[in-house]
ChimeraX commands (.cxc) that place a marker at each C-alpha (Angstrom):
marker #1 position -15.14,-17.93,1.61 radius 0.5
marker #1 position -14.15,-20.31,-1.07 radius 0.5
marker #1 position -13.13,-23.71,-0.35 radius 0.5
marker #1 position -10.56,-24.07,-2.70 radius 0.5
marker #1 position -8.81,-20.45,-1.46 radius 0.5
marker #1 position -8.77,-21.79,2.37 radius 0.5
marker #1 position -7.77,-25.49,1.44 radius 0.5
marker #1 position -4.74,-23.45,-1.08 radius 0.5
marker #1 position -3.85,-20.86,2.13 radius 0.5
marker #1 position -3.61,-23.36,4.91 radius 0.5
marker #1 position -1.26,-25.76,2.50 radius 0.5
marker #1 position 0.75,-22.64,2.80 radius 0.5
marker #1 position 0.55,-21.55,5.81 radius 0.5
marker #1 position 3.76,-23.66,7.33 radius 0.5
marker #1 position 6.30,-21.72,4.28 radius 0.5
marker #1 position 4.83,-18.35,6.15 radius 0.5
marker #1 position 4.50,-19.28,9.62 radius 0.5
marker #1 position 8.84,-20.22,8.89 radius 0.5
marker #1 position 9.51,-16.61,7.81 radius 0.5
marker #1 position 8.69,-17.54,4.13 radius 0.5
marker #1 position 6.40,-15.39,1.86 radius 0.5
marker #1 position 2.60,-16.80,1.21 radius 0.5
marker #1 position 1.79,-15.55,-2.34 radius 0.5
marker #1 position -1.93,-15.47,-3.29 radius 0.5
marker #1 position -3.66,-14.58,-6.09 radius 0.5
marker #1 position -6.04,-12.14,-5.61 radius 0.5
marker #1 position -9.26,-12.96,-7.65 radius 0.5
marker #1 position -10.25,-17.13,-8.35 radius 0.5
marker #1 position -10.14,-16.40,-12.02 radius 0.5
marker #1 position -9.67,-13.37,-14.47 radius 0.5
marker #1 position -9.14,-9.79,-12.29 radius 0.5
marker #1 position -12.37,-7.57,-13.23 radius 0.5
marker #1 position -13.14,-5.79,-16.57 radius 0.5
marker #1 position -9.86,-7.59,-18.28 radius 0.5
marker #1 position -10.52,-7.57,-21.80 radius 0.5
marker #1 position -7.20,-7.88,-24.18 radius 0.5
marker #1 position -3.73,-8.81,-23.42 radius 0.5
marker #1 position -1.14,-6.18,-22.33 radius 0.5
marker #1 position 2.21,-8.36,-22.93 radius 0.5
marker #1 position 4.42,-10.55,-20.72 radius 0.5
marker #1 position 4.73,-9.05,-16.85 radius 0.5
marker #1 position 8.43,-8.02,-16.83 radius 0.5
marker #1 position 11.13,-5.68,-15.38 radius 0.5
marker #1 position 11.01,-2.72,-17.13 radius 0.5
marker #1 position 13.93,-0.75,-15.52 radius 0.5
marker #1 position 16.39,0.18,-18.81 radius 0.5
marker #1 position 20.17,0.61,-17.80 radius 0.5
marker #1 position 19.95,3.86,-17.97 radius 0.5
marker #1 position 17.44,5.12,-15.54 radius 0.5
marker #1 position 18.21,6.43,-12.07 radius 0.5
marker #1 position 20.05,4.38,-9.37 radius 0.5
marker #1 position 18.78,5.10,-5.98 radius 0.5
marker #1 position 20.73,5.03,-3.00 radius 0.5
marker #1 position 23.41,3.00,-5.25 radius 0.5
marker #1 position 21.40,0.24,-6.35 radius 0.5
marker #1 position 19.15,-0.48,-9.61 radius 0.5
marker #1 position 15.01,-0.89,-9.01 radius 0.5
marker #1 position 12.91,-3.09,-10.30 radius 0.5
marker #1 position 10.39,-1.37,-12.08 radius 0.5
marker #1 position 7.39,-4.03,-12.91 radius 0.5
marker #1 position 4.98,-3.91,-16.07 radius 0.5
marker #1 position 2.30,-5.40,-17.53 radius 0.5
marker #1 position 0.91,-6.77,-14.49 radius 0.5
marker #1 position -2.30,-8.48,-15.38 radius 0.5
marker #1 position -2.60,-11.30,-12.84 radius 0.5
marker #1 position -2.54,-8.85,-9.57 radius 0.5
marker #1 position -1.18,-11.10,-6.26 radius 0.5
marker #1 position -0.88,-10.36,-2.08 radius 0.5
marker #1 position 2.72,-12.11,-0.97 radius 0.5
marker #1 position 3.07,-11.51,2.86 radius 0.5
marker #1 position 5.89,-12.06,5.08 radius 0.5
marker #1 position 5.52,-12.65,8.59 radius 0.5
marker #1 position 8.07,-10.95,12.07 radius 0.5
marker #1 position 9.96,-13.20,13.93 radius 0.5
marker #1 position 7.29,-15.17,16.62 radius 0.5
marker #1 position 9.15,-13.49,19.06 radius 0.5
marker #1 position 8.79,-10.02,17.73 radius 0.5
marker #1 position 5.16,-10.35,16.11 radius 0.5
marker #1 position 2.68,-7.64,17.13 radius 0.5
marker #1 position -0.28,-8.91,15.70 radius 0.5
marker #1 position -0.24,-5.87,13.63 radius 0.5
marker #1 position -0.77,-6.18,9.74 radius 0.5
marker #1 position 0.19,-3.78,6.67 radius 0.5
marker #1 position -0.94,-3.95,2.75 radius 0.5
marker #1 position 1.99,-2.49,1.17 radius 0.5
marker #1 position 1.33,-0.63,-2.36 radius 0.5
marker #1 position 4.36,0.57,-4.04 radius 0.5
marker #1 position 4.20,3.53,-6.48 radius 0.5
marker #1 position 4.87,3.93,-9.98 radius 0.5
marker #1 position 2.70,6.51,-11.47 radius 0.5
marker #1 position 0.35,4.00,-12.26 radius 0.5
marker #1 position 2.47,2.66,-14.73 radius 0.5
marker #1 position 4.76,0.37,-13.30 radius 0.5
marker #1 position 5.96,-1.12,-9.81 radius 0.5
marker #1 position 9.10,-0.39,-8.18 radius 0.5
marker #1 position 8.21,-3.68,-6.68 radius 0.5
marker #1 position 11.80,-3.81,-4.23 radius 0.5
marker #1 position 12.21,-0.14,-3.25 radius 0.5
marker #1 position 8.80,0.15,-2.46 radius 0.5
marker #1 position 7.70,-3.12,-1.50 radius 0.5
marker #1 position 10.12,-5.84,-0.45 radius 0.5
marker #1 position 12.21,-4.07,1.22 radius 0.5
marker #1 position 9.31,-2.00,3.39 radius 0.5
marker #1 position 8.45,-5.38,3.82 radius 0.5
marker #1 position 11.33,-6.42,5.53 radius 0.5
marker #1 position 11.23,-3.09,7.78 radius 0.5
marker #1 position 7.96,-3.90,8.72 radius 0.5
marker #1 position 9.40,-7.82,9.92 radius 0.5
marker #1 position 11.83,-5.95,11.68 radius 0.5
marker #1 position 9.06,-4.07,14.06 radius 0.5
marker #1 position 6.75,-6.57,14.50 radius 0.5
marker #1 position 4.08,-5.94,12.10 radius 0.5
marker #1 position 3.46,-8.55,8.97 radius 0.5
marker #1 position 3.18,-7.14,5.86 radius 0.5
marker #1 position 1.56,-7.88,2.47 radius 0.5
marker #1 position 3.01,-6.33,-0.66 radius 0.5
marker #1 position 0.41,-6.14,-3.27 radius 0.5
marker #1 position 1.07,-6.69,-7.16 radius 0.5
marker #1 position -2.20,-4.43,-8.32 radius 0.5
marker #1 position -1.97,-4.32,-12.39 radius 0.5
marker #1 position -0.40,-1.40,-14.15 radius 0.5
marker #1 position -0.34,0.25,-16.58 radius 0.5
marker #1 position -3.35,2.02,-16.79 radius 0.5
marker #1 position -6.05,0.33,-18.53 radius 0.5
marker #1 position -7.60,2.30,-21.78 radius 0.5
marker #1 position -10.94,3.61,-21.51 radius 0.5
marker #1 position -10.90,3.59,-17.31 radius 0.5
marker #1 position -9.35,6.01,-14.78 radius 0.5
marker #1 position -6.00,5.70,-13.59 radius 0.5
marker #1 position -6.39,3.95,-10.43 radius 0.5
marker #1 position -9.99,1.96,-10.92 radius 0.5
marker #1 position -8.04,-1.53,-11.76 radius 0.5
marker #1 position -5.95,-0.85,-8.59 radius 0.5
marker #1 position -8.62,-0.01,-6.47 radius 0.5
marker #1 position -10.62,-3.45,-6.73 radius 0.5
marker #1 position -6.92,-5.11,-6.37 radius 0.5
marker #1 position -6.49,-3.11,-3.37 radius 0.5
marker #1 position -9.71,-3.44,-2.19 radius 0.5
marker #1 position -10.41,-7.16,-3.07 radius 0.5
marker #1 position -6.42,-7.47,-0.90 radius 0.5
marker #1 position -8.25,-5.76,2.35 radius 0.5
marker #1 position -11.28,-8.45,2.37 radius 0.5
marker #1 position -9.01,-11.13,1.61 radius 0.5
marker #1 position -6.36,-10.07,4.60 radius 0.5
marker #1 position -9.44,-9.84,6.93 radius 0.5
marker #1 position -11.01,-12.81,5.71 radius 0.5
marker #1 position -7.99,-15.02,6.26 radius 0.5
marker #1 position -6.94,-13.05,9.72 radius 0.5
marker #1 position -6.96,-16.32,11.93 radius 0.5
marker #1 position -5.36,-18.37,9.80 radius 0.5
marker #1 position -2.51,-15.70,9.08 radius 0.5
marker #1 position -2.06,-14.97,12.71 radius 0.5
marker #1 position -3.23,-10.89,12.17 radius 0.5
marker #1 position -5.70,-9.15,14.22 radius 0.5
marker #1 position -8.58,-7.91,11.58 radius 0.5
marker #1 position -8.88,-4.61,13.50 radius 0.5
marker #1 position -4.96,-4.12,12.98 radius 0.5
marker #1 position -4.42,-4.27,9.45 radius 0.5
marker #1 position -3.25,-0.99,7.78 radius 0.5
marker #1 position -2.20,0.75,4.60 radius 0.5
marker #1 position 1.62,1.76,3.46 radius 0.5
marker #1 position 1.57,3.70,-0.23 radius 0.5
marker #1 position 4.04,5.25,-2.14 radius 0.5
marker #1 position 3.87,7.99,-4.85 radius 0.5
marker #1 position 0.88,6.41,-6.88 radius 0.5
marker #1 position 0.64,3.63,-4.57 radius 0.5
marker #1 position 0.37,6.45,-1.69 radius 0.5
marker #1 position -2.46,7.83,-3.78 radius 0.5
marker #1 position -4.42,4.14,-4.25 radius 0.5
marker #1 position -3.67,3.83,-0.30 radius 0.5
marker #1 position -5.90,7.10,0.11 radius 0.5
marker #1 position -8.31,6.09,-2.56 radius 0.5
marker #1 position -8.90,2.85,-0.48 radius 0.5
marker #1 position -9.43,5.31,2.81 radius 0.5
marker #1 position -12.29,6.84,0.71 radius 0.5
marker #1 position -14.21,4.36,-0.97 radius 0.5
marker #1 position -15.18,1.68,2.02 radius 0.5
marker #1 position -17.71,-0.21,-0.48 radius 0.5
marker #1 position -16.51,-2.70,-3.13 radius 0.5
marker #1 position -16.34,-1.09,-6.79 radius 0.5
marker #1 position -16.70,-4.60,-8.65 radius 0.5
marker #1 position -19.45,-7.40,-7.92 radius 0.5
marker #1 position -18.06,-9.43,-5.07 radius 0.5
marker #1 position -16.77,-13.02,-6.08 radius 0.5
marker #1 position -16.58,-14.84,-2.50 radius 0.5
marker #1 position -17.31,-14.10,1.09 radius 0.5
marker #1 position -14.16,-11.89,1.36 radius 0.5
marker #1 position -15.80,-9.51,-0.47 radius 0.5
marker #1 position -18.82,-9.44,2.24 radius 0.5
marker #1 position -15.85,-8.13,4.56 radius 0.5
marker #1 position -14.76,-4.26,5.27 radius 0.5
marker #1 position -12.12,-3.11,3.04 radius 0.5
marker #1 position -11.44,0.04,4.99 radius 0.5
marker #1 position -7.82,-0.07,6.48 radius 0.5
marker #1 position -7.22,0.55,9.80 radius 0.5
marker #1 position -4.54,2.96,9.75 radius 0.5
marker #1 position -2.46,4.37,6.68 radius 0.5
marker #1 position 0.74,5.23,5.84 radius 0.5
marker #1 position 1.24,7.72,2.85 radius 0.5
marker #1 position 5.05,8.45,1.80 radius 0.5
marker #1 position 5.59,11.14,-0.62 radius 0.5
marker #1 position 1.62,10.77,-2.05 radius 0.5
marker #1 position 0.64,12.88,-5.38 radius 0.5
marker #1 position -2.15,12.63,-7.17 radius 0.5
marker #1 position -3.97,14.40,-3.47 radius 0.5
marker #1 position -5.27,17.57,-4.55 radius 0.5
marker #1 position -6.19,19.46,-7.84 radius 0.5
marker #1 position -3.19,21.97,-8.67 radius 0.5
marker #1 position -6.14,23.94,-10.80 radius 0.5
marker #1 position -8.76,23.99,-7.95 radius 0.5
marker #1 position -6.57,25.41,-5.66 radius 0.5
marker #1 position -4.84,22.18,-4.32 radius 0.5
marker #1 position -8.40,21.59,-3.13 radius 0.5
marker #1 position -8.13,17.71,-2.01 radius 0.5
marker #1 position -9.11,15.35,-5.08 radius 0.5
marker #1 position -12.75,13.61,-4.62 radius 0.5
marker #1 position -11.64,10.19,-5.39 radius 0.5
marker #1 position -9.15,10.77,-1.78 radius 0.5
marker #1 position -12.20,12.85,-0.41 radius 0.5
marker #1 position -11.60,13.06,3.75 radius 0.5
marker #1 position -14.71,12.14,6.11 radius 0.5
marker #1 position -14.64,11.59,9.94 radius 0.5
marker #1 position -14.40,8.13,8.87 radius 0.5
marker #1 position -10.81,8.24,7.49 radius 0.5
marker #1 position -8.46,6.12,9.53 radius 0.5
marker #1 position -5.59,7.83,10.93 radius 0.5
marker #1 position -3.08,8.76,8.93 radius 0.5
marker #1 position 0.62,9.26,8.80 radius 0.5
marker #1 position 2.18,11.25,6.38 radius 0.5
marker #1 position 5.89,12.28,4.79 radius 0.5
marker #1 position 7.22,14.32,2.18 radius 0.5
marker #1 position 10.26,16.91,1.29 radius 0.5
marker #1 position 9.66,20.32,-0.32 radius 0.5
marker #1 position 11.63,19.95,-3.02 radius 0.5
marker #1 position 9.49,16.65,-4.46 radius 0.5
marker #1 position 8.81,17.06,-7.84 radius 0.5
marker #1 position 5.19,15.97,-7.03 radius 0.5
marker #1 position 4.81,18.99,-5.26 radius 0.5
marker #1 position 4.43,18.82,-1.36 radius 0.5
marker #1 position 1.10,20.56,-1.75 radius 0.5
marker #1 position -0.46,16.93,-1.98 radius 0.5
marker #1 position 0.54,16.22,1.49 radius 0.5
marker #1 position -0.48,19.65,3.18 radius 0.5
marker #1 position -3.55,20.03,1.96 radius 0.5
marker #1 position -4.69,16.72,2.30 radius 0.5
marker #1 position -3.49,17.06,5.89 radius 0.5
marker #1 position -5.62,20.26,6.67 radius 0.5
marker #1 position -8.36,17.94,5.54 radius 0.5
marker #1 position -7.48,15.56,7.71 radius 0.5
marker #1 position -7.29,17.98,10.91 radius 0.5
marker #1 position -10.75,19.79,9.74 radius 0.5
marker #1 position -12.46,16.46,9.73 radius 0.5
marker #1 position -10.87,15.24,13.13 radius 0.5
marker #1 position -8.88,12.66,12.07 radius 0.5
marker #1 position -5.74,11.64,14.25 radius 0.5
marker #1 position -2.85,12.31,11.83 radius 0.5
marker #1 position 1.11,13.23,12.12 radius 0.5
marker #1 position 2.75,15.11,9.15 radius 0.5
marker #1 position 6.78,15.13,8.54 radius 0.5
marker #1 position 7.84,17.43,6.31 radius 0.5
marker #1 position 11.59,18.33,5.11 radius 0.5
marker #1 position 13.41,20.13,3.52 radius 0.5
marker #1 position 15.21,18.07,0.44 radius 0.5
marker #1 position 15.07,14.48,-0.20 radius 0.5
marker #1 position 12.96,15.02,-3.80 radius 0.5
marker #1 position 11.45,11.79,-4.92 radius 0.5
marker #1 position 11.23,8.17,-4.68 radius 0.5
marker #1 position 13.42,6.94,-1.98 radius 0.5
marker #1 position 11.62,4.42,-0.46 radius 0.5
marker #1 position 13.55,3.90,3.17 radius 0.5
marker #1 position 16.80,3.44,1.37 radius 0.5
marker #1 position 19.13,5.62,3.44 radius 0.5
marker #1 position 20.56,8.75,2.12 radius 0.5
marker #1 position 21.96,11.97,3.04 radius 0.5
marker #1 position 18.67,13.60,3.07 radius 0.5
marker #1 position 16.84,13.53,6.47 radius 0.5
marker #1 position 13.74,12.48,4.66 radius 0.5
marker #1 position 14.98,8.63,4.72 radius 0.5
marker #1 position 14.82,8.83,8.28 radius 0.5
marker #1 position 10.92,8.74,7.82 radius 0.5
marker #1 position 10.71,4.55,9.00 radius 0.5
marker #1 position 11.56,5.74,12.48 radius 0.5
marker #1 position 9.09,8.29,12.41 radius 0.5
marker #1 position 6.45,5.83,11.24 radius 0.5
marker #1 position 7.58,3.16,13.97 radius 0.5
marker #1 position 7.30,5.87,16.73 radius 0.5
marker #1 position 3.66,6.56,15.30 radius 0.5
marker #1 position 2.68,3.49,14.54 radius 0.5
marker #1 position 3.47,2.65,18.45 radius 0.5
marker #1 position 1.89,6.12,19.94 radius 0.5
marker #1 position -1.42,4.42,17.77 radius 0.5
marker #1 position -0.93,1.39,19.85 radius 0.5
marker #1 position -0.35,-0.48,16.68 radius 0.5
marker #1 position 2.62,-1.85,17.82 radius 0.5
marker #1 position 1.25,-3.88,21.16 radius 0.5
marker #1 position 1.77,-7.55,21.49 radius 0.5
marker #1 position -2.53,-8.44,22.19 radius 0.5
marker link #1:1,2 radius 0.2
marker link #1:2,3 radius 0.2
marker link #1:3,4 radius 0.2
marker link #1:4,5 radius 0.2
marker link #1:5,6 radius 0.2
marker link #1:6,7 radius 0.2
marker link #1:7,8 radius 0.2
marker link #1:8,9 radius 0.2
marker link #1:9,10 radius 0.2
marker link #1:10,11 radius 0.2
marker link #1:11,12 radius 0.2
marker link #1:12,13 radius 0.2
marker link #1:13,14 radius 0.2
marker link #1:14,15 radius 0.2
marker link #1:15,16 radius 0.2
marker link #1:16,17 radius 0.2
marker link #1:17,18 radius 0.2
marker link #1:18,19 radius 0.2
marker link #1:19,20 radius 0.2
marker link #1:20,21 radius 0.2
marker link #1:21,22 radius 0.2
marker link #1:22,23 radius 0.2
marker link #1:23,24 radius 0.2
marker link #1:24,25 radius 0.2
marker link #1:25,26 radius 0.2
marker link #1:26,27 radius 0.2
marker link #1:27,28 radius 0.2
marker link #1:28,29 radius 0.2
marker link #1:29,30 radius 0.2
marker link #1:30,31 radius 0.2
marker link #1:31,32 radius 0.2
marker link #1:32,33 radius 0.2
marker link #1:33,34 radius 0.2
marker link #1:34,35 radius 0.2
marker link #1:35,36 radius 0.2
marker link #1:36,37 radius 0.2
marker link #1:37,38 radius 0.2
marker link #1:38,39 radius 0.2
marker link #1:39,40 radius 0.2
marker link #1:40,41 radius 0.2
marker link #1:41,42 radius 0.2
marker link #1:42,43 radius 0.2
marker link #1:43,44 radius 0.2
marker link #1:44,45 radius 0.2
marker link #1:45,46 radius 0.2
marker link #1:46,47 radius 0.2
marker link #1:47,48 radius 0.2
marker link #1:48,49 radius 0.2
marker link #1:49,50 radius 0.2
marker link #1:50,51 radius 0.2
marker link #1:51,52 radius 0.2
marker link #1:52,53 radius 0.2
marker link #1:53,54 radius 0.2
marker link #1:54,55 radius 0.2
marker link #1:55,56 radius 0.2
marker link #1:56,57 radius 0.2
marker link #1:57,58 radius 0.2
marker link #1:58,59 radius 0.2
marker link #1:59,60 radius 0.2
marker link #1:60,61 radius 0.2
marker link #1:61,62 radius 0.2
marker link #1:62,63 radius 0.2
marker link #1:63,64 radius 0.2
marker link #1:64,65 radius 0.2
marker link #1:65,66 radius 0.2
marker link #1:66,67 radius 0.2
marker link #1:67,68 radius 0.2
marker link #1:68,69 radius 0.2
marker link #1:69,70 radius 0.2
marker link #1:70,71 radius 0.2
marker link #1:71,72 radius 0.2
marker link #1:72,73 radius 0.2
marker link #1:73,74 radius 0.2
marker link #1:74,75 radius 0.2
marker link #1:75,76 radius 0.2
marker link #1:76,77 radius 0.2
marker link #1:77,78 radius 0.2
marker link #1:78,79 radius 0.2
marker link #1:79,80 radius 0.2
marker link #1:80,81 radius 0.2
marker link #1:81,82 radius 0.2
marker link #1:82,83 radius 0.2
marker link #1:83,84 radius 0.2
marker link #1:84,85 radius 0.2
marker link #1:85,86 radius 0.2
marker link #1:86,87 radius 0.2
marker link #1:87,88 radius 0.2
marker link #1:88,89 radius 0.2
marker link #1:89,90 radius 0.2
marker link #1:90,91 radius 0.2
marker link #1:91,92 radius 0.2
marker link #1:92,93 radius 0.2
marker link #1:93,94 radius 0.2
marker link #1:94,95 radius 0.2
marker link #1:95,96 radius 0.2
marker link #1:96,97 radius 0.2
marker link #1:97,98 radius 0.2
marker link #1:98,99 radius 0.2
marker link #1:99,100 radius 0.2
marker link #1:100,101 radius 0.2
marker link #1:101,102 radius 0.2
marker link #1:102,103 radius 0.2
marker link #1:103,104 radius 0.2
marker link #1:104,105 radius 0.2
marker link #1:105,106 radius 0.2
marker link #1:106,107 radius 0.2
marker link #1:107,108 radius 0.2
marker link #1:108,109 radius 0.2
marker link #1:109,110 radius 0.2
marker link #1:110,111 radius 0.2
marker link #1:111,112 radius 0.2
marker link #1:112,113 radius 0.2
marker link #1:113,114 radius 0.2
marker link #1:114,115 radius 0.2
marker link #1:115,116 radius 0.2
marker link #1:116,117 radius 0.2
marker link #1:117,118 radius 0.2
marker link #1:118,119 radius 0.2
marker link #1:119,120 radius 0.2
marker link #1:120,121 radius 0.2
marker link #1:121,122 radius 0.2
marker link #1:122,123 radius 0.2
marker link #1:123,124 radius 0.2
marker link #1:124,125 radius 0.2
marker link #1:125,126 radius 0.2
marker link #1:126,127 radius 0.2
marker link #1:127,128 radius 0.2
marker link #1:128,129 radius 0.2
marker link #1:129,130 radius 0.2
marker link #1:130,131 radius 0.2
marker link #1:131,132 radius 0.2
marker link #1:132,133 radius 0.2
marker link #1:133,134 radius 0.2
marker link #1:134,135 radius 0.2
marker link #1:135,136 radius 0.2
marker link #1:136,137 radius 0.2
marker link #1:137,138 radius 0.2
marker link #1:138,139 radius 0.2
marker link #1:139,140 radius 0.2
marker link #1:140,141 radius 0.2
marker link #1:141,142 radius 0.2
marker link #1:142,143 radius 0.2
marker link #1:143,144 radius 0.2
marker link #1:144,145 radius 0.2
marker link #1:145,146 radius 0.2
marker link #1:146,147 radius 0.2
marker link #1:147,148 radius 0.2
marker link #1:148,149 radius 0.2
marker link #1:149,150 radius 0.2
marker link #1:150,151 radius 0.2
marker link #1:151,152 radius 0.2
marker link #1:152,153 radius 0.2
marker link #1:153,154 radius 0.2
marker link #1:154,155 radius 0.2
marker link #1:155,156 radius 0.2
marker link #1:156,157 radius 0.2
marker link #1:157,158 radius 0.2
marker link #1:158,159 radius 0.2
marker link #1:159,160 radius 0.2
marker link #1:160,161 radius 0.2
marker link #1:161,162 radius 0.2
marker link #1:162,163 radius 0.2
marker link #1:163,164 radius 0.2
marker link #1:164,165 radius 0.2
marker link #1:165,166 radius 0.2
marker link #1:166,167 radius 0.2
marker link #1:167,168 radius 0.2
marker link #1:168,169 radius 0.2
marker link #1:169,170 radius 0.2
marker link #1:170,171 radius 0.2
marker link #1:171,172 radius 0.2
marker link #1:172,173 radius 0.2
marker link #1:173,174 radius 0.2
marker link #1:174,175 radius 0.2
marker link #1:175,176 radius 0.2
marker link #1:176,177 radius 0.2
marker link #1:177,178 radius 0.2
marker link #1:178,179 radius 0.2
marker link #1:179,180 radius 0.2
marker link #1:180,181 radius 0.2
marker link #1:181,182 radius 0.2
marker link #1:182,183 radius 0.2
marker link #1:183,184 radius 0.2
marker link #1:184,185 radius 0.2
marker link #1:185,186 radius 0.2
marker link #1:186,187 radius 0.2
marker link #1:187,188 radius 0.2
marker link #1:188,189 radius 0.2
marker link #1:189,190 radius 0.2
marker link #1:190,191 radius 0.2
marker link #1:191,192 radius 0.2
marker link #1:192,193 radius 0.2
marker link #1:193,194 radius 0.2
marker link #1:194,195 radius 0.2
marker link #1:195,196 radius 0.2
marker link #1:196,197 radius 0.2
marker link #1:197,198 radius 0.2
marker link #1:198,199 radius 0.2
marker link #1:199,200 radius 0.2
marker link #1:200,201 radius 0.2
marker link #1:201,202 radius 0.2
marker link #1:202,203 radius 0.2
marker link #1:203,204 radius 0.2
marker link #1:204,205 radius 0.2
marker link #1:205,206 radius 0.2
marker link #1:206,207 radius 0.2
marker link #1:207,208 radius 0.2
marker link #1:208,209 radius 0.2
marker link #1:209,210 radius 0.2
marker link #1:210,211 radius 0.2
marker link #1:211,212 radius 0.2
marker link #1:212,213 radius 0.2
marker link #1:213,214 radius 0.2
marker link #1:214,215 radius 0.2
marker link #1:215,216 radius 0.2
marker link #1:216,217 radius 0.2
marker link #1:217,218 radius 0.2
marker link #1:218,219 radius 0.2
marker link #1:219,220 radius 0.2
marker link #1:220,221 radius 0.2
marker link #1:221,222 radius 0.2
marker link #1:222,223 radius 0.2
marker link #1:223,224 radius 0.2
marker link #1:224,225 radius 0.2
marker link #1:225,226 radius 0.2
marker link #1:226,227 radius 0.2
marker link #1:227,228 radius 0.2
marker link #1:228,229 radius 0.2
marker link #1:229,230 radius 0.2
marker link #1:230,231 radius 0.2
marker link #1:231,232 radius 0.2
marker link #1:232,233 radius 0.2
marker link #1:233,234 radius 0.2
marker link #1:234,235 radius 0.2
marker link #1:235,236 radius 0.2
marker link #1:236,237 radius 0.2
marker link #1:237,238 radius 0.2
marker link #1:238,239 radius 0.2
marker link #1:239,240 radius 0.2
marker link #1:240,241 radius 0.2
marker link #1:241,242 radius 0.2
marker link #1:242,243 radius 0.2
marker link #1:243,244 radius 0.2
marker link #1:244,245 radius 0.2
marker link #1:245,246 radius 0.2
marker link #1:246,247 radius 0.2
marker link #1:247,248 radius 0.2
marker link #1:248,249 radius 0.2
marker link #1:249,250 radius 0.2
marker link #1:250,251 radius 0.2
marker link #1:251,252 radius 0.2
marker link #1:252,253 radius 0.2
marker link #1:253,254 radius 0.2
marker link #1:254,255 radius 0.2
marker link #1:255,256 radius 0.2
marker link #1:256,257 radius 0.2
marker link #1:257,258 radius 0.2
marker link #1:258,259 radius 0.2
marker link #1:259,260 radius 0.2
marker link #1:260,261 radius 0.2
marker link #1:261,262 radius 0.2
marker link #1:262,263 radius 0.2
marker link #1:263,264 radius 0.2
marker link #1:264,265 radius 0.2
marker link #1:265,266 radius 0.2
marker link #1:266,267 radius 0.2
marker link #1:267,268 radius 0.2
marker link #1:268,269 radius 0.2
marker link #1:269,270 radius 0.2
marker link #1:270,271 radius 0.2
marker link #1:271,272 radius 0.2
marker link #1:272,273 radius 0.2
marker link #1:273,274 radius 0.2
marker link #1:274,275 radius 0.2
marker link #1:275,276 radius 0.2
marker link #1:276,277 radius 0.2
marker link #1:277,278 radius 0.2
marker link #1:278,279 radius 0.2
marker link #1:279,280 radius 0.2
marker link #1:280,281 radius 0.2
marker link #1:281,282 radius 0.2
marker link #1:282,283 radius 0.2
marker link #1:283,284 radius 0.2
marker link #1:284,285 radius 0.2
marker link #1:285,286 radius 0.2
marker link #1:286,287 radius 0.2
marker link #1:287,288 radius 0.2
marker link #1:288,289 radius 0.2
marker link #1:289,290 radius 0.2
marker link #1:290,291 radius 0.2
marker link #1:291,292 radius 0.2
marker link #1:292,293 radius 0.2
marker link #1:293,294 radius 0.2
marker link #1:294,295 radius 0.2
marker link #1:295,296 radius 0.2
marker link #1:296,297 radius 0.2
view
């Protein structure tokens, strides 16, 4: 690994290790196959666009310069356990609080250190939705295991959480276990293929024309990771994404747990609401611990 990227992560390592975030860029220079500038990084969220649960979202574009910030549990409380949190947008922006921060925080709360990743939206002309996101995401995997001693993880503990899009790039990463871009440091000699994952309300699973046949760039394989998965029927996104990619899952073997409700439509986050849906962290938690995820080693 780089020099310069350990010297930069141990100088930060004290702000973490206090219950501070450690933000790290993810590539030493430019992010791969940037070509022309997409405008100043900014909030995006208009005044009037959807409040959820009572409070505004921040809904992040033009992300160019793609970053890891992880949070750390109490000492008391840590696990050992690590997650890479990816929150949704459609690929187009970040609802960097609803789906990030604040599942960061949640994650504190159990034990488990998390690392919300800043992977650069919107989509990029002339490439597929989620290829820019996918060497973010995987470039944030080598860089979480690479760094595992110093961040006080265990490397064969560190998971994925998605959302939405971000529960779609979460999947993506669960298929595609070999670096898409030319590797850049000895991070990228490390597996990127998560642990465990976490998909909450996914789309972009299955092909609506084919059948809801899962989609080949989320393509299962006895080498999946095991996977937990919510959604509510009534999501716009269709609830199809979630079944189907769970039949998958049980064909090929792979331990997996599926919640599915009634109402709760989309893009909740684990704000609280009416809907039972919202009670989906405490599922997770109870999974996460029947993995043995959740075991002080």
């Amino acid at each position: 690994m780089q020099k310069l990227a350990v010297l930069c992560l141990g100088l930060s390592l004290a702000f973490s290790c206090a219950g501070e975030p450690l933000t790290m860029d993810l590539w030493p220079k430019e992010a791969p196959g940037e070509k022309e500038p997409i405008g100043d990084e900014k909030d995006m969220t208009k005044p009037t666009e959807n409040l959820v649960a009572g409070k505004r979202v921040i809904r992040l574009g033009n992300v160019s310069k793609p970053t890891l910030t992880l949070t750390r549990p109490p000492k008391e409380k840590d696990t050992g356990a690590a997650v890479v949190i990816f929150p949704g947008g459609a690929y187009h922006i970040l609802a960097m609080d609803l789906e990030g921060t604040e599942v960061a925080e949640w994650l504190n709360s159990i034990g488990v250190s998390a690392a919300v990743v800043k992977y650069r939206v919107p989509r990029r002309a002339g490439r597929e939705k989620h290829t820019a996101p996918l060497e973010d995401a995987q470039r944030a995997l080598g860089l979480m295991r690479a760094n595992a001693k110093e961040l006080g993880i265990d490397p064969k503990r560190i998971g994925v959480l998605g959302f939405s899009a971000g529960g779609h790039l979460a999947a993506a990463l669960c298929a595609t276990p070999q670096r898409t871009y030319a590797g850049v440091d000895d991070a990228d000699k490390l597996s990127c293929r998560p642990d465990f994952s976490v998909l909450v309300y996914p789309g972009y699973l299955t092909v609506k024309e084919a059948g809801d046949k899962v989609a080949p760039d989320v393509s299962v394989t006895t080498n999946t990771p095991p996977t937990f998965l919510v959604m509510s029927q009534d999501d716009g996104v269709r609830v199809e994404n979630v079944l189907h990619y769970f039949l998958a899952l049980k064909q090929a073997k792979v331990p997996s747990e599926l919640h599915v409700y009634p109402t709760g439509g989309h893009g909740y986050g684990l704000r609280r609401t009416d809907h039972f849906v919202t009670t989906w962290p405490d599922r997770a938690t109870d999974w996460m611990r029947s993995q043995g995820l959740l075991e002080r080693k």
